[in-house]
C-alpha positions in Angstrom: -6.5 -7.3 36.6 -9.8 -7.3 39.0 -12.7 -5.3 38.2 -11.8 -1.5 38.0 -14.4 1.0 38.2 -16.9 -1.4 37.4 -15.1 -2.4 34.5 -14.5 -6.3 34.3 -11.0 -7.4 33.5 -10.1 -6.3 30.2 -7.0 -8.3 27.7 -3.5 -6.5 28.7 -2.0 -5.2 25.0 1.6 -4.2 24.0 1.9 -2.0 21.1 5.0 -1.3 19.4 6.3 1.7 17.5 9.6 2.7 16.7 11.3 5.8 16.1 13.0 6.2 12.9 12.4 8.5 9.9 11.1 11.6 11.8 11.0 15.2 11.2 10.2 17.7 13.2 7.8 21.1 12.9 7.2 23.9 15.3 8.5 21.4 18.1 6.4 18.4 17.2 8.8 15.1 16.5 6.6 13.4 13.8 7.6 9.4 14.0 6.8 8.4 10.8 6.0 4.2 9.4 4.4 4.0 12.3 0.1 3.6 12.6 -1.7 4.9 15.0 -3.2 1.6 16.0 -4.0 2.9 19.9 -6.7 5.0 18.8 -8.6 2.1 17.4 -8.5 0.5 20.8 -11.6 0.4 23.3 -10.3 1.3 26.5 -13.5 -0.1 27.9 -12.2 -3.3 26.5 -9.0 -3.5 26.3 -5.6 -2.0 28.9 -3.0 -0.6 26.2 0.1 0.2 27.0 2.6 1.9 24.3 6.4 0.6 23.6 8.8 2.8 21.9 11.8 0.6 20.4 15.1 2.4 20.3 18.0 0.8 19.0 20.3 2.3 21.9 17.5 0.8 24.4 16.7 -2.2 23.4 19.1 -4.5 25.2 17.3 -2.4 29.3 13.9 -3.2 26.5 14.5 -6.6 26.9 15.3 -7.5 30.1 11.9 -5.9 31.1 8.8 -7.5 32.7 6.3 -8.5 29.7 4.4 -11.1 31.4 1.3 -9.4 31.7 0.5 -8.4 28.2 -1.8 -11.3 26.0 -1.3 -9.5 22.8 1.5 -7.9 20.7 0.3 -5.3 18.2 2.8 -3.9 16.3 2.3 -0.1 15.1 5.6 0.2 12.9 3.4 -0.3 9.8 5.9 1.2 6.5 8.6 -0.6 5.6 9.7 2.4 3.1 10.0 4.9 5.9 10.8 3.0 9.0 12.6 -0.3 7.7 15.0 0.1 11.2 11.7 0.3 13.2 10.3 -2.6 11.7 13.7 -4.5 11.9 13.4 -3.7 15.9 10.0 -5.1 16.1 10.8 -8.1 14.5 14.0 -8.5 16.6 11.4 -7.8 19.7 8.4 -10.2 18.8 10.7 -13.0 17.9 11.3 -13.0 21.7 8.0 -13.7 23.5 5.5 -16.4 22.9 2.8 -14.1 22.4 0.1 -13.7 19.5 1.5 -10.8 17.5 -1.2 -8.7 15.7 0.5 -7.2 12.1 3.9 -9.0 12.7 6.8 -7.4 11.8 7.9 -9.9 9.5 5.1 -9.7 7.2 5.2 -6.3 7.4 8.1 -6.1 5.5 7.2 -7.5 2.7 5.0 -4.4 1.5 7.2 -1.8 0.2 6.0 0.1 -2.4 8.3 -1.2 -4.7 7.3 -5.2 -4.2 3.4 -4.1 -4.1 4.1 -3.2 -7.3 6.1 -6.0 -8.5 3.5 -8.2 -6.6 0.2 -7.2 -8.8 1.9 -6.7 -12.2 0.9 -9.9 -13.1 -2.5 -9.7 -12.2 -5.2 -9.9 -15.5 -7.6 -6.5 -15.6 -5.2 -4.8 -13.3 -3.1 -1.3 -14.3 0.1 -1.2 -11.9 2.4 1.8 -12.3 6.4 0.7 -12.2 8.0 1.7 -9.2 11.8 2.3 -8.8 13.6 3.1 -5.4 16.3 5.9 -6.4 18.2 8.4 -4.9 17.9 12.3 -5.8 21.2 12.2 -7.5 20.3 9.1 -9.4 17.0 11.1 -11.2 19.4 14.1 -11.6 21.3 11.4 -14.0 18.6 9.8 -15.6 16.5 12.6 -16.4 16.5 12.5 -19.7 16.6 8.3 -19.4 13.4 7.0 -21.7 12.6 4.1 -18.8 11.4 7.5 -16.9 7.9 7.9 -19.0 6.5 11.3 -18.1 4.9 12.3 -15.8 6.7 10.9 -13.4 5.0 10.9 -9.4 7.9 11.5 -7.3 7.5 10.4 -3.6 10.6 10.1 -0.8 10.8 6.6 0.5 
C-alpha cells in the first residue's frame, strides 16, 4: 500500500475469529474463545482487517482474495469454549503459506483439562485435578469421594 496520510506502508494482517459458544444479553451476541487480539494492534503500524469463520461460509471463505495479507493472527484463543472455532481456523491456516501468529493447532492443545494434566508432574508445583463433565454427570457423582470438597465448578 503507498503512503497514506503520511503514513508509510504498514504490514497487511488477517485476524481470525470464529463464532461458536455465544450468548446473548440486552442484544449484544458475545462470541466467546475468542481474544481480542485487534485491540493490541497499532494502526499506525499495522492495516488489520477482521475474519469471521462460519462453518456454513467457509467453502465462499475460501475462494476469496488473501493475497495481500503478510500475517495470519488467529483470535480463536479457548479451546474449552470454542473447539469448532478453533477446528475452522486450523482448517483455514492450513491453506495459505503465510506466518500464522498463535496457530490454531497449538492452540488446541491448552484446555483446561491438559494444562492440568500437563504441570502435575512438575516438583514445587500445587495443580488442582480437573475433570470435563456434564451437569447430569455431577448430579450422579455427588456424593462420589474423587469429588473432594469444595469443588470450583466452571462450564466448559
Amino acid at each position: 500500500m503507498a503512503e497514506d496520510q503520511g503514513l508509510a506502508q504498514r504490514t497487511r494482517i488477517l485476524v481470525l475469529y470464529a463464532l461458536g459458544a455465544s450468548h446473548l444479553a440486552d442484544q449484544d451476541i458475545y462470541v466467546l474463545g475468542n481474544n481480542d487480539m485487534r485491540q493490541l494492534l497499532d494502526p499506525s503500524r499495522f492495516e488489520v482487517d477482521r475474519l469471521i469463520l462460519r462453518p456454513e461460509r467457509l467453502d465462499a471463505i475460501m475462494a476469496m482474495d488473501f493475497s495481500p495479507y503478510q500475517v495470519i493472527i488467529n483470535a480463536v484463543s479457548d479451546p474449552d469454549l470454542n473447539a469448532e472455532g478453533l477446528a475452522l481456523a486450523a482448517t483455514f491456516c492450513a491453506q495459505f503459506d503465510r506466518p500464522v501468529i498463535n496457530h490454531p493447532e497449538r492452540i488446541q492443545d491448552t484446555g483446561r483439562d491438559q494444562v492440568a494434566a500437563s504441570l502435575a508432574g512438575i516438583a514445587g508445583l500445587t495443580v488442582p485435578p480437573v475433570w470435563q463433565r456434564t451437569g447430569a454427570d455431577l448430579r450422579m457423582q455427588a456424593g462420589d469421594d474423587r469429588f473432594p470438597w469444595p469443588l470450583l465448578l466452571r462450564p466448559a
